[in-house]
N, C-alpha and C positions, 0 to 999 in steps of 0.2 A: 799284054801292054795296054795301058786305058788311053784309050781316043782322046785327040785332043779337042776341048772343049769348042760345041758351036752355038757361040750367043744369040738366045731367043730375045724376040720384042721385049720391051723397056714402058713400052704401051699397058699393059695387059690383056685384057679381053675386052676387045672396044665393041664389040658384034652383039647385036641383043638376044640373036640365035643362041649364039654361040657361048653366051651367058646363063640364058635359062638350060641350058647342056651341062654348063659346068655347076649349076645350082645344083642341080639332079647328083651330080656325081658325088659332090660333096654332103648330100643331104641322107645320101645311102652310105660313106662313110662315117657319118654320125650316128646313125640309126645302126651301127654296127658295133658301135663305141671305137671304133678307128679312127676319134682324134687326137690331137696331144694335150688332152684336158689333164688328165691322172699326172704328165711331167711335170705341165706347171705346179699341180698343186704338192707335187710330192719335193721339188725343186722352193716349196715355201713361198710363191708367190700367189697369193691367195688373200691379198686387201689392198686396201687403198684405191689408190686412180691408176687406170692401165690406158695403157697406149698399146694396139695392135694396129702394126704396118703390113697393110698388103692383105687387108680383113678378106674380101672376094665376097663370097654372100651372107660371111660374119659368121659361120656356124662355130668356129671356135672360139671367140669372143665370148658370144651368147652361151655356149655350153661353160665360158668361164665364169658369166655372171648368172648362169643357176647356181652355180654348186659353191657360190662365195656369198658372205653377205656384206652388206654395207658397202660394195662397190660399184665402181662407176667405168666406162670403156668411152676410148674415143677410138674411130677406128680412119686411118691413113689412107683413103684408096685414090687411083687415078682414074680409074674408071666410071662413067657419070652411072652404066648401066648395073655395074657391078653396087653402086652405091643404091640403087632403086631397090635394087634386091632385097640388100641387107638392110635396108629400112622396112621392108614387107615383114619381112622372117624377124625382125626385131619383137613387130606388133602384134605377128603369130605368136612369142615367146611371151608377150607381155612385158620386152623390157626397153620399152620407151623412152620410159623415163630414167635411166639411167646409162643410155650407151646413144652417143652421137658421130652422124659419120662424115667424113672432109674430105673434099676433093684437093687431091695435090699430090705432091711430088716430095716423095720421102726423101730426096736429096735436101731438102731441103723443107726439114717440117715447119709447120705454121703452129709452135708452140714454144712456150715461154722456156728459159730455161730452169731444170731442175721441176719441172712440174709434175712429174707423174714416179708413181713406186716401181710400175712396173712397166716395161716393155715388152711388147712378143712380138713374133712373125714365123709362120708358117708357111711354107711351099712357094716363097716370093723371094728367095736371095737370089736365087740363079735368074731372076728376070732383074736386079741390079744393073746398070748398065755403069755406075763408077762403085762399086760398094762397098767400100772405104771412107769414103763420103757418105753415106749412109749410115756404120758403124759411128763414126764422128758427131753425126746427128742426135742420135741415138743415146749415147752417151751426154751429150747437152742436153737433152729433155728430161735427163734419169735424175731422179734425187739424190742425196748423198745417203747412202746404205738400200737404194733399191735396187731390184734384178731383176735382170734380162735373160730371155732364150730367142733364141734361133736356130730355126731349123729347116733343114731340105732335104731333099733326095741327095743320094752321092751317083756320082759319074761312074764311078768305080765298084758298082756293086755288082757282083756276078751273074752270071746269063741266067740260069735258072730262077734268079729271085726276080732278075725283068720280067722273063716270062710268067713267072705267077702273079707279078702286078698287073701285066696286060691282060692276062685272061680274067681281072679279078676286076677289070675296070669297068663300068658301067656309067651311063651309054658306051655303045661302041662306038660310037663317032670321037667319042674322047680319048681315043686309044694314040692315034696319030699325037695329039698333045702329049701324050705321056711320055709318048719317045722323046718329042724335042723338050721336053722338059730334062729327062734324062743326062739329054745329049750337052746340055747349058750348063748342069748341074758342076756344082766343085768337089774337087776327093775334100779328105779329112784334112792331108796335109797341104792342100790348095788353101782351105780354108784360116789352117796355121801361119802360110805365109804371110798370108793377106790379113791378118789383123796384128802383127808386127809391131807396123806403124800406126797403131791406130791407140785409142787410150784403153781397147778392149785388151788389148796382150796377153795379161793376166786370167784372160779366160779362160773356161777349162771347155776342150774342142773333143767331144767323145760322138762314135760312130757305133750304128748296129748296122745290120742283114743291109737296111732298105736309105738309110738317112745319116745325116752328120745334124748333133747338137753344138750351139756352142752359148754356153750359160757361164753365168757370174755376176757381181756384186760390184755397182760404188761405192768405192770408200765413204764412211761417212765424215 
């Protein structure tokens, strides 16, 4: 039977430590090609102006705007330290000039509606603290015919594939996080309830080993 869910900070990573931790971790996911670069772009989202909510120190972003041309990223963080980062790592990538990053509260973006093609978010649904109102959000800054993914860990994933995450995690100070990440995280069919009510519905909600997707299109 899967545990019931226990909700992590709504905060993110407010700690400067504890940031340059999670840079690291993420930056040896990269350099591993372990991130979900290949979805979005196999998923057709690969121009225009993108929105990623919940960037951290941007490495997905930034790996979206190598491998795409003529785009632009804005990236959603609350974080002021996490935003330090991904402007460092921007200027390591050379993409300055096309990817800028905002502090605030994905409940409530600070963008126009209908303004961007695409949407993403990576390993930041289960720090949601209403995310339905965020899905809602989301869906208002999305153009008409552009797409969105979302993605996280699931709750539900089996012992032996925690266990290969945690031994795979690097630093090890980061390991404690990954459990309560875990622990936050929604099944597949959590994630089906919970966009019901929301104008995502019609998304398609697919699950492997380690994660739950849920991608799809506005109408145009």
């Amino acid at each position: 039977m899967t545990k019931p869910r226990i909700a992590e900070t709504a905060d993110g990573i407010q700690d400067v430590d504890q940031t340059v931790l999670y840079d690291r971790m993420m930056r040896r996911l990269r350099d591993r090609n372990w991130m979900e670069t290949a979805l979005l772009l196999k998923l057709g989202l690969s121009s225009g102006s993108a929105l990623e909510v919940g960037p951290g120190p941007g490495y997905l972003g930034l790996e979206w705007l190598a491998k795409t041309k003529y785009t632009h990223l804005a990236g959603l963080e609350i974080s002021p330290a996490m935003i330090r980062l991904a402007r460092k790592n921007a200027g390591d990538y050379g993409l300055t000039d096309r990817v800028r990053y905002v502090q605030g509260d994905a409940a409530a973006l600070p963008f126009s509606a209908d303004e961007f093609d695409v949407v993403f978010s990576n390993g930041s649904l289960h720090e949601w603290e209403h995310p339905w109102v965020i899905l809602n959000e989301i869906w208002r800054v999305l153009k008409p015919g552009g797409g969105y993914c979302i993605s996280d860990l699931r709750r539900d994933m089996r012992m032996p594939v925690k266990i290969f995450l945690r031994i795979m995690t690097r630093p090890r100070a980061m390991r404690r996080g990954l459990t309560s990440s875990i622990n936050a995280a929604y099944t597949p069919d959590e994630i089906g309830d919970m966009i019901q009510n929301t104008p995502l519905r019609h998304g398609r909600v697919e699950a492997n080993a380690i994660g739950v997707v849920l991608q799809g299109r506005k109408p145009k």
